[in-house]
VMD Tcl script that builds the backbone (N, CA, C; Angstrom):
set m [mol new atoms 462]
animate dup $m
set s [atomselect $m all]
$s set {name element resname resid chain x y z} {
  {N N UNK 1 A 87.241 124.221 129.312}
  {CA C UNK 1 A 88.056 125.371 129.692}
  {C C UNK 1 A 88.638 126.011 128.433}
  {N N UNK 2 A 88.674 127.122 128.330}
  {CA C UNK 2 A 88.868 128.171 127.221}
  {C C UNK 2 A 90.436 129.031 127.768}
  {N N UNK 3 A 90.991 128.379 126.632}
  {CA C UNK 3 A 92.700 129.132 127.159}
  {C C UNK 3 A 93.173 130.047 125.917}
  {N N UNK 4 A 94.058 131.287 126.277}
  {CA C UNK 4 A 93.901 131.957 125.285}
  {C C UNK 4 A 95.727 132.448 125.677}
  {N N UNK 5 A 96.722 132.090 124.630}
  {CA C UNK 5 A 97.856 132.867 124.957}
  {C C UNK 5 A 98.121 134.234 124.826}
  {N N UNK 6 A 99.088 134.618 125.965}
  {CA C UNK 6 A 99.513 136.240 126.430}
  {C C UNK 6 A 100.537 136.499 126.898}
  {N N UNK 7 A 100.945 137.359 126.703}
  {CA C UNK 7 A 102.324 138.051 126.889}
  {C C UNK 7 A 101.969 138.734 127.716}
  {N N UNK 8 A 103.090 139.339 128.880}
  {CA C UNK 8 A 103.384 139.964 129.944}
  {C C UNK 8 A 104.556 140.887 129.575}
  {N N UNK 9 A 105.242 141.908 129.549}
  {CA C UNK 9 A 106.002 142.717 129.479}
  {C C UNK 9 A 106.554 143.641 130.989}
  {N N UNK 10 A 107.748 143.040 131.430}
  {CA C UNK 10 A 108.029 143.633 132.566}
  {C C UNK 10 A 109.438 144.413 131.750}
  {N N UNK 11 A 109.041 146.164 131.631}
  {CA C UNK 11 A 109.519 147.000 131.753}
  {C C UNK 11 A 110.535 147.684 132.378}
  {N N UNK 12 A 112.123 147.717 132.373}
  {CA C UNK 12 A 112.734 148.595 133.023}
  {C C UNK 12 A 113.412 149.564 132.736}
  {N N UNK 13 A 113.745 150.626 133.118}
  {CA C UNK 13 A 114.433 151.777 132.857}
  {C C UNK 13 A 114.843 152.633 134.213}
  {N N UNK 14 A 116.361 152.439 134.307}
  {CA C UNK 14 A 117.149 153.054 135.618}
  {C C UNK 14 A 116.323 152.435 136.698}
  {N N UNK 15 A 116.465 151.407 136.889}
  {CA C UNK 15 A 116.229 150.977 138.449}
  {C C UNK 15 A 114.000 150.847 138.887}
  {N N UNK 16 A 113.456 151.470 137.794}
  {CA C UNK 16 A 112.403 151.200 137.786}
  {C C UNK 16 A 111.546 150.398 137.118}
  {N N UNK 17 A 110.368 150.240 137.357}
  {CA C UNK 17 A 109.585 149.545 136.426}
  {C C UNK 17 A 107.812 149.901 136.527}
  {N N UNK 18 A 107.973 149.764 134.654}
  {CA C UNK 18 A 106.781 149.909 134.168}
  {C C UNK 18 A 105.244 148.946 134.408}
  {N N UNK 19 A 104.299 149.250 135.324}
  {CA C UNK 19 A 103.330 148.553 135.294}
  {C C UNK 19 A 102.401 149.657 134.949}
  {N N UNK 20 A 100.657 149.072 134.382}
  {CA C UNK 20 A 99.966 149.392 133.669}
  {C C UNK 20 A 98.331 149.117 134.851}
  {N N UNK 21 A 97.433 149.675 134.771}
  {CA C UNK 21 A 95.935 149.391 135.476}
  {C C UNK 21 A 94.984 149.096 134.094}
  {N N UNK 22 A 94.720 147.668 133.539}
  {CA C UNK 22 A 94.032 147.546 132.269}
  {C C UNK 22 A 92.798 147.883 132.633}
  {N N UNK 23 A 91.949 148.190 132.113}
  {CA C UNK 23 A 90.750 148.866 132.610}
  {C C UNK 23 A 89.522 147.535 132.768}
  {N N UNK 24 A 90.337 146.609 132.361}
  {CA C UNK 24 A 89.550 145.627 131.647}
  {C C UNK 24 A 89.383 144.740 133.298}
  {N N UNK 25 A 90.400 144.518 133.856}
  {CA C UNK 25 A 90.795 143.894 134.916}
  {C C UNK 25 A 90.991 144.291 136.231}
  {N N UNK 26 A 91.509 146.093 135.924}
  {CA C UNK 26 A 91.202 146.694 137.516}
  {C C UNK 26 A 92.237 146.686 138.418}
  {N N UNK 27 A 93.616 146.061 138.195}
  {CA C UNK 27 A 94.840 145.878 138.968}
  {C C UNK 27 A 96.002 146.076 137.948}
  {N N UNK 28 A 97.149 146.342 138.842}
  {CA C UNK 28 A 98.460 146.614 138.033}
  {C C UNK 28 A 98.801 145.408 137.604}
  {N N UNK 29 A 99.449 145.786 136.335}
  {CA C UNK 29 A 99.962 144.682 135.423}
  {C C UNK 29 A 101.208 144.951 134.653}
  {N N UNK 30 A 101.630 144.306 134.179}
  {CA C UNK 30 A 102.566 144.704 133.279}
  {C C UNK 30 A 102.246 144.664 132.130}
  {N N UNK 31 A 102.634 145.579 131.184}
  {CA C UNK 31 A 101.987 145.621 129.926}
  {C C UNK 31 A 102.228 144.124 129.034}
  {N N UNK 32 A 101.320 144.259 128.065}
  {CA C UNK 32 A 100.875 142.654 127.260}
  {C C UNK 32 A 99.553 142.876 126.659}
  {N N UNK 33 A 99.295 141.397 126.385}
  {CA C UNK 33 A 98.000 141.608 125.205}
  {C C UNK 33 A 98.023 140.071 125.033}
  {N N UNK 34 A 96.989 139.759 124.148}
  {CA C UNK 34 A 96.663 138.587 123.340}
  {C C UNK 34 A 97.605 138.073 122.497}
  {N N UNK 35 A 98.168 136.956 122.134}
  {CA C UNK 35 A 98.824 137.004 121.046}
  {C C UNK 35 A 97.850 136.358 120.018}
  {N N UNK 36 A 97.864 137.153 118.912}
  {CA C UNK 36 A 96.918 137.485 117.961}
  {C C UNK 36 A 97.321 135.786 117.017}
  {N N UNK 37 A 96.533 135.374 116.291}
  {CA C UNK 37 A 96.646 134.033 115.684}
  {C C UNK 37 A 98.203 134.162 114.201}
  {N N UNK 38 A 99.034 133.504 114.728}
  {CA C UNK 38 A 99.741 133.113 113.407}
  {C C UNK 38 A 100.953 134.222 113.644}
  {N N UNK 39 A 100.991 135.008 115.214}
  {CA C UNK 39 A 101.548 135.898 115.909}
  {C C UNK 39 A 102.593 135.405 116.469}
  {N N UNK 40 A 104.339 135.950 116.735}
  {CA C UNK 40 A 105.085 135.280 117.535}
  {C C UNK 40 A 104.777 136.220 118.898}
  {N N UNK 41 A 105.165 135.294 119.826}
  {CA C UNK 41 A 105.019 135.787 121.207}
  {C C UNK 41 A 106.209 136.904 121.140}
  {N N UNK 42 A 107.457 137.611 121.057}
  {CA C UNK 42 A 107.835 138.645 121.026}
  {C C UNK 42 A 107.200 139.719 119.950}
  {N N UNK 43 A 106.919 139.093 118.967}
  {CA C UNK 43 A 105.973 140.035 118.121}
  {C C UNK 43 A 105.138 140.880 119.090}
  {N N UNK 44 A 104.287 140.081 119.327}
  {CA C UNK 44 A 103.115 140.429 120.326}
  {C C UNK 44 A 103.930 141.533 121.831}
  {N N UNK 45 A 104.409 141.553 122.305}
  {CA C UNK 45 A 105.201 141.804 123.199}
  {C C UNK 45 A 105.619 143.330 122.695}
  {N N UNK 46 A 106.262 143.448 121.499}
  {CA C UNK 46 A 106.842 144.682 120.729}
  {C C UNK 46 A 105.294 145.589 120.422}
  {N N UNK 47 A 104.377 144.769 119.496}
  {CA C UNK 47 A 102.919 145.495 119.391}
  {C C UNK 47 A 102.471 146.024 120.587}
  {N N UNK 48 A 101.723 144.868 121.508}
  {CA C UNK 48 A 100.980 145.418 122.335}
  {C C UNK 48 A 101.858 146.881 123.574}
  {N N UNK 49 A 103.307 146.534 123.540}
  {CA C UNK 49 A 103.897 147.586 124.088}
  {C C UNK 49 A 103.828 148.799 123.904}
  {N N UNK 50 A 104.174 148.914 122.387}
  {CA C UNK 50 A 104.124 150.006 121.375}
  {C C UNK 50 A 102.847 151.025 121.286}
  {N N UNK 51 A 101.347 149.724 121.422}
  {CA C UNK 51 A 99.938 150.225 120.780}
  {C C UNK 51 A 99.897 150.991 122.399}
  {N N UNK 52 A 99.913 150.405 123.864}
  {CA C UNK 52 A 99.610 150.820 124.956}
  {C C UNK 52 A 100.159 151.753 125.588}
  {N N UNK 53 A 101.609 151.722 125.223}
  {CA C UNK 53 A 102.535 152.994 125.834}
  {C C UNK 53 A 103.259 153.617 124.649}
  {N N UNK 54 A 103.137 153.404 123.739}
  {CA C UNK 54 A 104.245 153.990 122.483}
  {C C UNK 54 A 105.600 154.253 123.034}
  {N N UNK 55 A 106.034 153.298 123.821}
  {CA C UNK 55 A 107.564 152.866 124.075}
  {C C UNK 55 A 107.571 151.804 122.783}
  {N N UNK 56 A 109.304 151.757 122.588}
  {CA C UNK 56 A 109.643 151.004 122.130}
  {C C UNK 56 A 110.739 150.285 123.162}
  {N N UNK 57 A 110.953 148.930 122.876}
  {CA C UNK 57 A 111.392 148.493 124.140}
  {C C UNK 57 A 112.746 147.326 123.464}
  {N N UNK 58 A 113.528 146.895 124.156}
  {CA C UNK 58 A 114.142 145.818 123.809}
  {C C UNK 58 A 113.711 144.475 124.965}
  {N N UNK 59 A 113.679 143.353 124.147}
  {CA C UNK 59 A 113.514 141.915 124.645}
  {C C UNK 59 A 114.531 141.347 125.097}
  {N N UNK 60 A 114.953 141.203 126.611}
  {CA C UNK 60 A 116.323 140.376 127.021}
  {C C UNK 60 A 115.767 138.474 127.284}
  {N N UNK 61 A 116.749 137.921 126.848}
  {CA C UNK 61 A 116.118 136.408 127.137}
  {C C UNK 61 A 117.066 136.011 128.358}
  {N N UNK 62 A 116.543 134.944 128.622}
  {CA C UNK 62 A 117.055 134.709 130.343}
  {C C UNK 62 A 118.194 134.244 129.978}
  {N N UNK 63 A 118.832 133.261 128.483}
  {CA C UNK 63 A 119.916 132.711 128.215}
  {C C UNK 63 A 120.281 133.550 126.454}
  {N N UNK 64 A 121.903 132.970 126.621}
  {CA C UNK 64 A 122.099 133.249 125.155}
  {C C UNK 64 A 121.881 132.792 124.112}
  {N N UNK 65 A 121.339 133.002 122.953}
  {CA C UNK 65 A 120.667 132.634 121.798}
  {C C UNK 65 A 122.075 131.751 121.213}
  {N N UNK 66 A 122.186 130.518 121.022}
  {CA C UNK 66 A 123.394 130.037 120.509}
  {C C UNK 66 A 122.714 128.602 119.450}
  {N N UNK 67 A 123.373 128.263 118.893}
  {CA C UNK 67 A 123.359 126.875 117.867}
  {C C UNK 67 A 122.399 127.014 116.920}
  {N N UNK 68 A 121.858 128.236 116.383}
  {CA C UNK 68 A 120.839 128.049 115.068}
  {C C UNK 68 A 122.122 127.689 114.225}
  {N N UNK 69 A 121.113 127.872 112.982}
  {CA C UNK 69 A 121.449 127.714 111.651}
  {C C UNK 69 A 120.683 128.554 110.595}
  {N N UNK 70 A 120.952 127.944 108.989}
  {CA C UNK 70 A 120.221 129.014 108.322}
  {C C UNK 70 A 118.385 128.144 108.495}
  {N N UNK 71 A 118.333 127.101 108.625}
  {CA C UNK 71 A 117.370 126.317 108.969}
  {C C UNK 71 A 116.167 126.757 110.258}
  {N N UNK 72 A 116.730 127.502 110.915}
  {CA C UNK 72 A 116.096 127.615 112.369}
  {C C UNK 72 A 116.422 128.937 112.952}
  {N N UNK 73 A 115.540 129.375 113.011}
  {CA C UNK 73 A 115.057 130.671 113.417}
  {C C UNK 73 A 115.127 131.200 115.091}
  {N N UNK 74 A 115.903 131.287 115.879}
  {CA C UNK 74 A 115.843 131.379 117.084}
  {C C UNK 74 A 114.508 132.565 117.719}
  {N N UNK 75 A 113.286 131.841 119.081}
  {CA C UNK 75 A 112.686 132.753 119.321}
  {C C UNK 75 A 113.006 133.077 120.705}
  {N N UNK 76 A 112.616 134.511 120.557}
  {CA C UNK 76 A 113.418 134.649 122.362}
  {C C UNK 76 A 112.612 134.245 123.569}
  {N N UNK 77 A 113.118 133.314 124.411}
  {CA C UNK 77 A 112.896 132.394 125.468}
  {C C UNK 77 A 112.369 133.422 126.486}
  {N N UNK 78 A 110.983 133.163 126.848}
  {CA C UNK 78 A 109.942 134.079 128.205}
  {C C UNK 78 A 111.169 133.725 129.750}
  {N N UNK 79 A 110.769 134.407 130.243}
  {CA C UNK 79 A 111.383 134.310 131.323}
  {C C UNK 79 A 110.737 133.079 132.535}
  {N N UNK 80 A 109.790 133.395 132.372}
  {CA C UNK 80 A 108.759 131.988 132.760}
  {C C UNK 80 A 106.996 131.647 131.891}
  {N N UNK 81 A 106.954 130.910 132.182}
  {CA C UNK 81 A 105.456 130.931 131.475}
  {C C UNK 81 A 104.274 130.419 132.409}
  {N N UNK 82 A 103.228 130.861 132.636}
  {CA C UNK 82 A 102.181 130.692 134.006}
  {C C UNK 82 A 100.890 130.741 133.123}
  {N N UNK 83 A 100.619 129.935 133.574}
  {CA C UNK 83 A 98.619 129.768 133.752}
  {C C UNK 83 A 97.896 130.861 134.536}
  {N N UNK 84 A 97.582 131.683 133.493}
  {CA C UNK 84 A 96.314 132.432 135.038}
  {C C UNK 84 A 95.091 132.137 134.819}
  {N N UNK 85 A 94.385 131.984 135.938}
  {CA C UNK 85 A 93.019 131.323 135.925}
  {C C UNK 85 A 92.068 133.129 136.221}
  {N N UNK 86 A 91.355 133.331 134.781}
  {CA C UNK 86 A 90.698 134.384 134.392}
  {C C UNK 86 A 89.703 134.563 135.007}
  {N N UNK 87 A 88.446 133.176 134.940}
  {CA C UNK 87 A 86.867 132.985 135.521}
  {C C UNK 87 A 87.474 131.647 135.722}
  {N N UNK 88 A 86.299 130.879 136.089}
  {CA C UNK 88 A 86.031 129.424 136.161}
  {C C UNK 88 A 85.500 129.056 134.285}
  {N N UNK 89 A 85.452 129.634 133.887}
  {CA C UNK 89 A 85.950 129.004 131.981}
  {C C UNK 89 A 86.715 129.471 131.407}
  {N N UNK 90 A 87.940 130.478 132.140}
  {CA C UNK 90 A 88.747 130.758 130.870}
  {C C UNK 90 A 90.545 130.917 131.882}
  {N N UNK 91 A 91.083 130.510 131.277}
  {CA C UNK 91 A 92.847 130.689 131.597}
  {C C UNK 91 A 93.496 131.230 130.664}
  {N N UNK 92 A 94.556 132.097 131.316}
  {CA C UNK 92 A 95.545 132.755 130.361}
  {C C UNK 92 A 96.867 131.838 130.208}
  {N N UNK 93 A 97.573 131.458 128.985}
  {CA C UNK 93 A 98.568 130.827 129.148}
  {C C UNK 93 A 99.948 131.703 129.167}
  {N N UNK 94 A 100.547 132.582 129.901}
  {CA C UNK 94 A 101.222 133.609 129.854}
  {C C UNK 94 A 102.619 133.721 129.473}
  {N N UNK 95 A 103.116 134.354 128.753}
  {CA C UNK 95 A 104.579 134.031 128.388}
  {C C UNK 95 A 104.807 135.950 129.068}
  {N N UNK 96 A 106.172 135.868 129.951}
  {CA C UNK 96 A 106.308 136.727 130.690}
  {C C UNK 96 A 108.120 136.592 130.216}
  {N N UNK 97 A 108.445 138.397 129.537}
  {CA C UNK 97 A 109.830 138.966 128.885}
  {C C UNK 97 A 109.783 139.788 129.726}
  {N N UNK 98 A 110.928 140.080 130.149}
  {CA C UNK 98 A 111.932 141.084 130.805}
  {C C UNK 98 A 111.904 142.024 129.524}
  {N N UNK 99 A 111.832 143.293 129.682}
  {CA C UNK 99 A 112.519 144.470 128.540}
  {C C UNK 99 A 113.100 145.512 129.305}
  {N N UNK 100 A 113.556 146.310 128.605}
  {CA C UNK 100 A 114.285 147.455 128.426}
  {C C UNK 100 A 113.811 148.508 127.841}
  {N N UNK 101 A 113.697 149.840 128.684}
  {CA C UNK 101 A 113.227 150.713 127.887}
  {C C UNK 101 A 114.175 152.129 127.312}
  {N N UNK 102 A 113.749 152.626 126.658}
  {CA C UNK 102 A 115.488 153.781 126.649}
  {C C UNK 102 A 114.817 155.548 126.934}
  {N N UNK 103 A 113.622 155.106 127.600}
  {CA C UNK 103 A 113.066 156.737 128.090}
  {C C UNK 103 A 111.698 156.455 128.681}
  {N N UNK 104 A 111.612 157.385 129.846}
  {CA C UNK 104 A 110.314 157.474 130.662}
  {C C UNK 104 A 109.161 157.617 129.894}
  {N N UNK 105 A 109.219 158.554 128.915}
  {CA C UNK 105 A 108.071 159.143 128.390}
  {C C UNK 105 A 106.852 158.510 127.603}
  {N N UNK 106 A 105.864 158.019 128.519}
  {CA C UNK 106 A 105.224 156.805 127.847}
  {C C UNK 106 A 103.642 158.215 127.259}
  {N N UNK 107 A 103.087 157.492 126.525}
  {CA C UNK 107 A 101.625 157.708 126.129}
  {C C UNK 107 A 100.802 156.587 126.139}
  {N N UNK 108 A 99.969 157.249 127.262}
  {CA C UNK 108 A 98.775 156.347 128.001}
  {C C UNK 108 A 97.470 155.691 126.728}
  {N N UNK 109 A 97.767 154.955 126.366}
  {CA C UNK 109 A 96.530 154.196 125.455}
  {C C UNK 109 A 95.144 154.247 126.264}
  {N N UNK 110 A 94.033 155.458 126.691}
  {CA C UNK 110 A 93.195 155.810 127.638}
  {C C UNK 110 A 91.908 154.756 126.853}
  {N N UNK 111 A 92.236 154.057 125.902}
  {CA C UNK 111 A 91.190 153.343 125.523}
  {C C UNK 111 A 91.215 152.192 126.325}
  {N N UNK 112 A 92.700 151.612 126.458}
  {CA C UNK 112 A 92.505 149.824 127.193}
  {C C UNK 112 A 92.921 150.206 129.040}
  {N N UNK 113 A 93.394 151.374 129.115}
  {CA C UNK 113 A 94.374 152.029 130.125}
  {C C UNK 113 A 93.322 152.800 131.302}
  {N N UNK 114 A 93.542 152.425 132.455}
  {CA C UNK 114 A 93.261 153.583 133.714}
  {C C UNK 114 A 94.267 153.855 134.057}
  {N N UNK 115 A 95.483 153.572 134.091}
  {CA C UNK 115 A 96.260 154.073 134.745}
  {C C UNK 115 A 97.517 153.850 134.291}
  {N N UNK 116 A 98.896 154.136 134.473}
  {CA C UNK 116 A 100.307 154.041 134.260}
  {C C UNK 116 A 101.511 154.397 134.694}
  {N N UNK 117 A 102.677 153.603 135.426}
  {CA C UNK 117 A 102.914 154.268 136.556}
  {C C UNK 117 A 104.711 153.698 136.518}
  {N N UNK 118 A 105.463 154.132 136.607}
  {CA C UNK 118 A 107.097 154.056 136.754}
  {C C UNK 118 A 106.934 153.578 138.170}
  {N N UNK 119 A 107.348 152.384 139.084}
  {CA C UNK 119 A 107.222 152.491 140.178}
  {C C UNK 119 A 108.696 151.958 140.609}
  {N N UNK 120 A 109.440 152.404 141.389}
  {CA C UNK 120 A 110.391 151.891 142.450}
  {C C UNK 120 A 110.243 150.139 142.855}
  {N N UNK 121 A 111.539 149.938 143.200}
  {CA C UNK 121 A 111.559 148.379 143.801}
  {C C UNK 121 A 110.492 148.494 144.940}
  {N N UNK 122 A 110.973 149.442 145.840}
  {CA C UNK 122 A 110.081 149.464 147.492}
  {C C UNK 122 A 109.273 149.750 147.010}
  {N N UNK 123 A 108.319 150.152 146.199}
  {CA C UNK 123 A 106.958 150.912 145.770}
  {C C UNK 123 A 105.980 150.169 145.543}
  {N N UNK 124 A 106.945 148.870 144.421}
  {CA C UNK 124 A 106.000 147.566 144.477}
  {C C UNK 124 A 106.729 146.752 145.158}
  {N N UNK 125 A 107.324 146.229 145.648}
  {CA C UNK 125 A 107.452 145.338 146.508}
  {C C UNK 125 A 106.729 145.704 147.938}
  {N N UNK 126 A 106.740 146.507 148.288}
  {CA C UNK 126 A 105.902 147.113 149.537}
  {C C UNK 126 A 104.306 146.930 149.883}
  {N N UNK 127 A 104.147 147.325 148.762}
  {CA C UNK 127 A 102.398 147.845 148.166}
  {C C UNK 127 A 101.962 146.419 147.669}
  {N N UNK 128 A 100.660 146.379 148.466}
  {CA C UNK 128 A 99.441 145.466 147.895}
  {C C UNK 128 A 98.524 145.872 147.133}
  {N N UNK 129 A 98.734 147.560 147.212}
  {CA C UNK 129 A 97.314 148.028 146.550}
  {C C UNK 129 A 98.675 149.693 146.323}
  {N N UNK 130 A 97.960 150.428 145.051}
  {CA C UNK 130 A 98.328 151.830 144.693}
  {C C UNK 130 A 97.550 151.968 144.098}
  {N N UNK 131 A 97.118 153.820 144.678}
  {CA C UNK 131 A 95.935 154.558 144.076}
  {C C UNK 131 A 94.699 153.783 144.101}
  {N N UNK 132 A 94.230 152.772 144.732}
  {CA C UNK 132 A 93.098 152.112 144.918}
  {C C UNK 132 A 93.074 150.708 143.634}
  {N N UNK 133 A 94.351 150.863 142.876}
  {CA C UNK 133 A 94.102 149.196 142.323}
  {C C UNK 133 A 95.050 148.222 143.441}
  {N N UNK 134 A 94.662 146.817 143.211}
  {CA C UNK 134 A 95.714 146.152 143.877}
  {C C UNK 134 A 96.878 145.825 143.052}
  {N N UNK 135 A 97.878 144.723 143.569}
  {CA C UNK 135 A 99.304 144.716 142.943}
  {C C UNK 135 A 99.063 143.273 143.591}
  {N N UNK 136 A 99.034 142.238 142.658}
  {CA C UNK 136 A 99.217 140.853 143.444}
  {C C UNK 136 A 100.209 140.655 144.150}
  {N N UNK 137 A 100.768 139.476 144.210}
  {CA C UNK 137 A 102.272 139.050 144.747}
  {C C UNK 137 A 102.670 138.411 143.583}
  {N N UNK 138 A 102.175 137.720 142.858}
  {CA C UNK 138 A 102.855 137.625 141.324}
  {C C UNK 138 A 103.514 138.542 140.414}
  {N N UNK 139 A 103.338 139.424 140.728}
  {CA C UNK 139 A 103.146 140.864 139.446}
  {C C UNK 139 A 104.091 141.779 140.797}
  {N N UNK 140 A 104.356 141.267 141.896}
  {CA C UNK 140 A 105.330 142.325 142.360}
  {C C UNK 140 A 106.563 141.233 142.680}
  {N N UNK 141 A 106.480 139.897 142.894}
  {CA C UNK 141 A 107.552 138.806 142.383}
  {C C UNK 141 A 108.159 139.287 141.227}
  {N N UNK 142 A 107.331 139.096 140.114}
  {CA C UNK 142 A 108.201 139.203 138.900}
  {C C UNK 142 A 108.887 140.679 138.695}
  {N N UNK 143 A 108.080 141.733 138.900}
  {CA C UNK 143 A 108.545 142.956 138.987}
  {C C UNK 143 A 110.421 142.770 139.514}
  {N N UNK 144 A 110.161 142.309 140.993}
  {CA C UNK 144 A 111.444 141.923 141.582}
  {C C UNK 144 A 112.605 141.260 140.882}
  {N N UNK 145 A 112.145 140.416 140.422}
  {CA C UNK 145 A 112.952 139.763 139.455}
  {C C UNK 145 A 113.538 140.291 138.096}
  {N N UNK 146 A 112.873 141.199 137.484}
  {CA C UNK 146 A 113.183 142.031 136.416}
  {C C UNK 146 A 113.997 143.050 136.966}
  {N N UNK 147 A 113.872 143.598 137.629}
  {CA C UNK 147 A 115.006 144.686 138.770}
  {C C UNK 147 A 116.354 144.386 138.612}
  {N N UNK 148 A 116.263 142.848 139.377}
  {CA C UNK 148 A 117.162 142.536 139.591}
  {C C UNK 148 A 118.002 142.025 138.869}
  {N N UNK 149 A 117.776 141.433 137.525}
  {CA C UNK 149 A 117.555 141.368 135.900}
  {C C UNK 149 A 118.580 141.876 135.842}
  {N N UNK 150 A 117.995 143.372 135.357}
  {CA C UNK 150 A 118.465 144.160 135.265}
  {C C UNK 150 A 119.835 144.997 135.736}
  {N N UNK 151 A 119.446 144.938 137.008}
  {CA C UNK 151 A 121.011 145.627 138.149}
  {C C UNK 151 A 122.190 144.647 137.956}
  {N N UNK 152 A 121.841 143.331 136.974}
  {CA C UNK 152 A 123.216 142.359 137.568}
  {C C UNK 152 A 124.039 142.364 135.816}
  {N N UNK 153 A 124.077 143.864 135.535}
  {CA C UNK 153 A 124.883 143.985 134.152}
  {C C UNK 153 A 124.284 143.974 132.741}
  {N N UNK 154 A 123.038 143.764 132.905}
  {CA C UNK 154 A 122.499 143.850 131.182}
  {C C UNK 154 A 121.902 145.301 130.740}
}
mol reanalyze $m
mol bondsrecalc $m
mol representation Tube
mol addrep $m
């Protein structure tokens, strides 16, 4: 089995959130990418955001960054981390951040991109499928959860 780590980027701005149709895969996602070798997983997270939507975004961690030193470098903690099973030879090992965005105005990367979409809580939580891609229940779970993230003061 062939495992390859990835970042997930769940997007919010005023009560919505950013998911993506990779062209590669055919369903909404939240933006992410590979993390490239010798790469930190928020690194990756800030790039692949940047290269796909030219947002710039901020990284919230689920807890507060406390007890470094000059020794130790604090990295910011995924919100969860999941296995997705790609084919029958390959898994994604996924590290999934909550962000923040500070404006709608994305630019569609039409190279990795079909689609891109601001959607409402009810929009994805509702929907199994928009515009003819689907929306798992993973990817509208977490959506939910970033919402709500969000609405409770950060």
């Amino acid at each position: 089995m062939k495992r390859r780590c990835v970042v997930g980027a769940y997007i919010v701005k005023d009560n919505r959130i950013l998911l993506i149709v990779n062209n590669r895969f055919k369903r909404w996602v939240p933006v992410g990418g590979m993390v490239d070798q010798d790469e930190l997983p928020e690194k990756t997270v800030l790039r692949e955001v940047k290269e796909e939507t030219n947002l710039d975004v901020t990284i919230y961690p689920p807890v507060e960054m406390k007890g470094y030193d000059a020794h130790v470098t604090p990295l910011y903690t995924p919100f969860r981390m999941q296995l997705i099973k790609v084919s029958e030879e390959q898994e994604y090992i996924d590290f999934v951040y909550f962000c923040k965005a500070d404006t709608f105005e994305v630019k569609m990367d039409e190279t990795e991109l079909d689609d891109i979409r601001w959607f409402t809580e009810d929009e994805v939580k509702c929907s199994e499928e928009f515009n003819g891609y689907p929306i798992f229940p993973h990817v509208r779970y977490l959506s939910k959860q970033a919402l709500d993230f969000f609405k409770n003061g950060k």
